[in-house]
C-alpha positions in Angstrom: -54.5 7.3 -25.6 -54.0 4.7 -23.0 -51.0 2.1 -24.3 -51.7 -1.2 -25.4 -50.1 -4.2 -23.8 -51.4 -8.0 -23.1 -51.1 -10.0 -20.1 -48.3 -12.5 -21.0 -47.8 -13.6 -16.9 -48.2 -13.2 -13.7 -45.2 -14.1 -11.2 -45.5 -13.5 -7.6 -42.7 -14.2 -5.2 -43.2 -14.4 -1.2 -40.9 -12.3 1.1 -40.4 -12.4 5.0 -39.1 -8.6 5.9 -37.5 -7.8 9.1 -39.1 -4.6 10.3 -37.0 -2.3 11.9 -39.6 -1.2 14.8 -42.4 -4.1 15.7 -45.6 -3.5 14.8 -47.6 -4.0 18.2 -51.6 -3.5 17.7 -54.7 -5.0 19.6 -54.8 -7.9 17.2 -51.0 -9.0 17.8 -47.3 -7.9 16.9 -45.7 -8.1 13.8 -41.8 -8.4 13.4 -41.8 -9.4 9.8 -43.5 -8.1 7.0 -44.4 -10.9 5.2 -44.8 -9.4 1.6 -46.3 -11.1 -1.9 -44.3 -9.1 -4.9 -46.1 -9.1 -7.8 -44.9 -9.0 -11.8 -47.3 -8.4 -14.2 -45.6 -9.1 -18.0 -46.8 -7.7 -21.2 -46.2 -9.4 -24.8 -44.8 -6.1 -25.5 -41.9 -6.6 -23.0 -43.3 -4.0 -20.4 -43.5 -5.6 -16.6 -46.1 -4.0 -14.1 -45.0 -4.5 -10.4 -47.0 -4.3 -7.4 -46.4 -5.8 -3.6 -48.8 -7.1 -0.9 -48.8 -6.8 3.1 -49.9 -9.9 4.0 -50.2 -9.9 7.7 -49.3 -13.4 8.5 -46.9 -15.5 6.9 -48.9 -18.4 5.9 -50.7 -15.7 3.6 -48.3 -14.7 0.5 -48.7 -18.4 -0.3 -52.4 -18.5 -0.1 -52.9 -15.3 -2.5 -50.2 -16.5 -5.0 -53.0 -19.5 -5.4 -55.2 -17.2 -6.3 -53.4 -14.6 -8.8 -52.4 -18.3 -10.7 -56.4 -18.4 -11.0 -56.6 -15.0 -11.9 -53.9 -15.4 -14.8 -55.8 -17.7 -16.1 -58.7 -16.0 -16.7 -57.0 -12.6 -18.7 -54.4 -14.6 -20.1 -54.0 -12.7 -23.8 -56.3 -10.2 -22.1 -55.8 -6.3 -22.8 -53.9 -4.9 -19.7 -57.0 -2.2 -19.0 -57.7 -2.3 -15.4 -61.1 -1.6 -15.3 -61.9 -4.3 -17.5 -59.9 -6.5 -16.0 -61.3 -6.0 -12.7 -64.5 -6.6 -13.6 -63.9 -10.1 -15.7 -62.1 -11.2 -12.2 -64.9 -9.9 -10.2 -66.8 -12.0 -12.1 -65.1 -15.0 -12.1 -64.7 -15.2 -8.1 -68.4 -14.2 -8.1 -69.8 -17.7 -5.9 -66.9 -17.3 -3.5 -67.2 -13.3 -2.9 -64.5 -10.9 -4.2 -63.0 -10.4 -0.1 -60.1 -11.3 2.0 -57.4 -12.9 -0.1 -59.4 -12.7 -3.3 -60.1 -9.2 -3.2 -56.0 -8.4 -1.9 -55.1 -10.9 -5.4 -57.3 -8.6 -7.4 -56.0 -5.7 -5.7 -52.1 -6.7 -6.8 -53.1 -7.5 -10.3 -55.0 -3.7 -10.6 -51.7 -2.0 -9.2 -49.9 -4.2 -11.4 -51.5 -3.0 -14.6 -51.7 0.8 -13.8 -47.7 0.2 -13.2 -47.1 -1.4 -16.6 -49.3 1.3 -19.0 -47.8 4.1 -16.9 -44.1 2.5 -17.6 -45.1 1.9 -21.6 -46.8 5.9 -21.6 -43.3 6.7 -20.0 -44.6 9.1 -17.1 -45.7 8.6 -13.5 -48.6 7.0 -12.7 -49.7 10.3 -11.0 -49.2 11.6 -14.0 -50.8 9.0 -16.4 -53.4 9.8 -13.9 -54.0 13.4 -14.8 -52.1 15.3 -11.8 -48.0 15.3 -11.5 -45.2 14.6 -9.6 -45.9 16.6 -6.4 -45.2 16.1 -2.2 -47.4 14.7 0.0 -47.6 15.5 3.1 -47.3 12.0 5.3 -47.8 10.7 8.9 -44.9 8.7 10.0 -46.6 5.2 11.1 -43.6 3.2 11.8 -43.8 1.7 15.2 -45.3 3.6 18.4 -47.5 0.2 19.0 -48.8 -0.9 22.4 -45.4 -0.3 24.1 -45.5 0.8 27.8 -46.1 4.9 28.1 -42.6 6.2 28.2 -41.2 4.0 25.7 -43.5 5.2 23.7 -42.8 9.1 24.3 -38.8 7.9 23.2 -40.0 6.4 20.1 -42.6 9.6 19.4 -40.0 12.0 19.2 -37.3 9.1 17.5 -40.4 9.3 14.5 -40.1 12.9 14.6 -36.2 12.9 13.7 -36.6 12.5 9.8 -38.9 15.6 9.6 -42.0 14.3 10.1 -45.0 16.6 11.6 -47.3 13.9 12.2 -47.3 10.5 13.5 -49.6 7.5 14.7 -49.8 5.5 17.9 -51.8 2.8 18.2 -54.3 1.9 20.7 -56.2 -0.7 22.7 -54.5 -2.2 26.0 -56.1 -4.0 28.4 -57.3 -0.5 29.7 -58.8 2.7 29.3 -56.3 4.8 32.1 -53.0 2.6 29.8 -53.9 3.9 26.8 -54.7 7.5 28.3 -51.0 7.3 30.0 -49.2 6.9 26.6 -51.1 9.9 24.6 -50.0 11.6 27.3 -46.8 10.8 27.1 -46.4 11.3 23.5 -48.0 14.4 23.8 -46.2 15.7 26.1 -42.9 15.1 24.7 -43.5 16.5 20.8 -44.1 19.7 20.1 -47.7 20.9 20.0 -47.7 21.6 16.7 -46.9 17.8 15.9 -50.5 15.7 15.1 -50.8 13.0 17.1 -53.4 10.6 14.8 -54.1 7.2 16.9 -55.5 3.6 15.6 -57.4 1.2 17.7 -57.3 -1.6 14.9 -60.8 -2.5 15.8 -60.1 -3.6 19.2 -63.4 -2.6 20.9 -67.1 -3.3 20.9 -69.2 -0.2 20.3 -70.2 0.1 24.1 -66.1 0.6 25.1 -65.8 2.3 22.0 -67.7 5.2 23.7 -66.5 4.9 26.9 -62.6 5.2 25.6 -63.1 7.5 22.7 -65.5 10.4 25.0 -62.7 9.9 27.5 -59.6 10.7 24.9 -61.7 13.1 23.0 -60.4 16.0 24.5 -56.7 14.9 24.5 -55.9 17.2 21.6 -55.7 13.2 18.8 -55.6 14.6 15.1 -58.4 11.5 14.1 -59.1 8.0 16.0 -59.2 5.7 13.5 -61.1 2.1 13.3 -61.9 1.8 16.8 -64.8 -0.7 16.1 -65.7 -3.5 13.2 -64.8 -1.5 10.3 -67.5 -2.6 8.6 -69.8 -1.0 11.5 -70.8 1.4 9.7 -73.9 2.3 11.6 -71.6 2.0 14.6 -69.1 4.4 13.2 -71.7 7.3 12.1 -72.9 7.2 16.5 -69.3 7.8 17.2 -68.8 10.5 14.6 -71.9 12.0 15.7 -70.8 11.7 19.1 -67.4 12.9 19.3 -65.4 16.0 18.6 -62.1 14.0 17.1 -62.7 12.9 13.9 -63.1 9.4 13.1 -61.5 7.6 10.4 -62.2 4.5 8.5 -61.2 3.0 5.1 -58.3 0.4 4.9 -60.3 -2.1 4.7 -62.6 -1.6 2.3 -63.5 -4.0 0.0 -63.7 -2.7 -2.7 -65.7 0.8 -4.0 -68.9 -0.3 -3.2 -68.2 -0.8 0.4 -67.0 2.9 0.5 -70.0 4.0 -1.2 -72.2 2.5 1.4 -69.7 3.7 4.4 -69.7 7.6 3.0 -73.6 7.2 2.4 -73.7 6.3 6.3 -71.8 9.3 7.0 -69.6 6.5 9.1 -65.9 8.5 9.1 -64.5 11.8 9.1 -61.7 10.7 7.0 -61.0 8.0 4.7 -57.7 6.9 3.9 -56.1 6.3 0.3 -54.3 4.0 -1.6 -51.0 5.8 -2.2 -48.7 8.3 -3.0 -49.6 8.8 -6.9 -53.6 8.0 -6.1 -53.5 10.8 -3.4 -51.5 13.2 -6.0 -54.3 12.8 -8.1 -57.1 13.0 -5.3 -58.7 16.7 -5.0 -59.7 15.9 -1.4 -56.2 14.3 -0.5 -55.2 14.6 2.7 -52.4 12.4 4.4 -50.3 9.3 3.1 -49.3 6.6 5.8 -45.7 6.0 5.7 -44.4 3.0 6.7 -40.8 1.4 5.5 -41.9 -2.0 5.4 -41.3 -2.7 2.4 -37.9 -0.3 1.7 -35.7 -3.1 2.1 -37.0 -5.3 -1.3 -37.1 -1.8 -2.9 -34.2 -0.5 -5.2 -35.5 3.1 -4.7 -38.2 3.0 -1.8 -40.2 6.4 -1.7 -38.6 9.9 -0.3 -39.7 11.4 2.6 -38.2 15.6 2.2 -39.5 18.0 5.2 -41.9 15.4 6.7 -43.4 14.4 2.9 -43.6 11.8 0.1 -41.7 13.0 -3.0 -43.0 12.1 -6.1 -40.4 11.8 -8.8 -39.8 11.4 -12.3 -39.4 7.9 -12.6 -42.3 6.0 -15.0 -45.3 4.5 -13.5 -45.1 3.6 -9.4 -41.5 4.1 -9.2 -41.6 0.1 -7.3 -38.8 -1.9 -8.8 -37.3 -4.4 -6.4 -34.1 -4.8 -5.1 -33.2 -8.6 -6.2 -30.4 -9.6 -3.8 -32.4 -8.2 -0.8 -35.5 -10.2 -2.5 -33.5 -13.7 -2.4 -32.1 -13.1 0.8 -35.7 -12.7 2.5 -37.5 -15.1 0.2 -39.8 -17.7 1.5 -39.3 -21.1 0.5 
């Protein structure tokens, strides 16, 4: 039986993290991860934690509005997630359960699957009907629109911990740049390393062909988002079209939207949340790592022989590290 716990409050703290390689995509670069922490308490004394990437940094502040909202709707409330999302879906009904709403409700959701895997005393893989295990991960930590040869250095720099895969993104001013850095890259890991490359929906569907027929045979593990993501007709041409698979799915809002994108046959892949979701995910495939948010983290997650470990630690393992957390706070 699932614990029972009440929301007593909801504290969220905003965090500006240096990031130890830039993350350079077709929308813009990134140097700091600007981060919204989340504590969930329970009148029984258990605290559910949970963090958001927030893209810009005017964004932490602009959520936190929202999770104050939130609290006050499931104050007293039973911490049972499904419940709760549904009350908050609800609530934000007139102004549409998306953008920072839907990341607000997102926080809150990890929040409480956090606390009752804390009060059950297991991880939330477990409390989720798998166990602790190793997934296998994709090192996504830099590789961004850098020039070709800088990118081949950092390719193999990603490689040093043990990974097998890694990402690159894509989308420079033009076809025959991005062509020159796979090339690079791939010529300077070994070929049993997957290469998986993201275009961040940089292109229209008409480029969208052009670039991905002419990179479709340069050996890419997936491309991923290289239109609207929520193109989903536009998607399903280009997996029609293409040998590499496509892959979609980070921005989903919500289960609905992947309903409608897996009913439109719009990807090859879809991503998943995280470490303990994919653990407990028959059709798991690979968790993105990034280390964004490692340094707020007491114990960020274990990469072993180019995976995520899994431990024994109760609920999401996320417990923050509270002088790194006042040295990068946002006032």
């Amino acid at each position: 039986m699932s614990p029972i716990l009440h929301v007593r409050s909801i504290r969220s703290t905003p965090v500006s993290v240096p990031m130890a390689r830039p993350l350079g995509t077709s929308a813009q670069t990134i140097r700091h991860a600007p981060l919204l922490l989340i504590d969930l308490d329970t009148t029984e004394g258990v605290t559910g934690r949970a963090y958001l990437f927030c893209y810009l940094p005017a964004v932490p502040a602009a959520v936190a509005r929202i999770l104050d909202a939130a609290f006050e709707v499931i104050a007293d409330d039973r911490v049972a997630p499904l419940e709760i999302g549904a009350t908050l879906a609800r609530h934000f009904r007139l102004i549409g359960v998306r953008g920072i709403v839907a990341m607000a409700l997102a926080g809150i959701d990890v929040a409480c699957w956090d606390a009752l895997a804390i009060a059950a005393g297991v991880p939330l893989a477990v409390f989720l009907g798998s166990a602790p295990k190793s997934i296998r991960a994709y090192n996504s930590n830099g590789l961004g629109l850098i020039e070709a040869s800088a990118a081949a250095d950092e390719a193999e720099e990603l490689l040093a911990s043990g990974f097998d895969a890694i990402k690159m993104r894509l989308g420079r001013p033009t076809l025959e740049a991005d062509l020159a850095a796979i090339r690079a890259v791939r010529r300077r890991v070994p070929d049993e390393i997957k290469i998986m490359a993201d275009f961040n929906q940089a292109l229209t569907l008409a480029e969208a062909r052009r670039r991905c027929r002419a990179i479709d045979g340069e050996g890419l593990y997936w491309i991923e988002e290289p239109i609207r993501h929520d193109d989903y007709s536009g998607c399903a041409e280009l997996v029609r079209e293409l040998n590499t698979p496509i892959q979609i799915g980070e921005n989903f809002a919500g289960p609905q939207a992947m309903a409608a994108a897996i009913a439109a046959r719009a990807a090859d892949f879809i991503p998943e949340a995280s470490a303990h979701v994919l653990a407990a995910t028959s059709t798991a495939h690979w968790l993105e790592f990034v280390d964004w948010a490692a340094p707020i983290l007491a114990a960020p997650l274990q990469i072993v022989d180019g995976c995520g470990r899994i431990g024994d630690t109760p609920g999401t393992g996320v417990v923050w590290n509270d002088e790194a957390v006042a040295r990068y706070r946002l006032t």
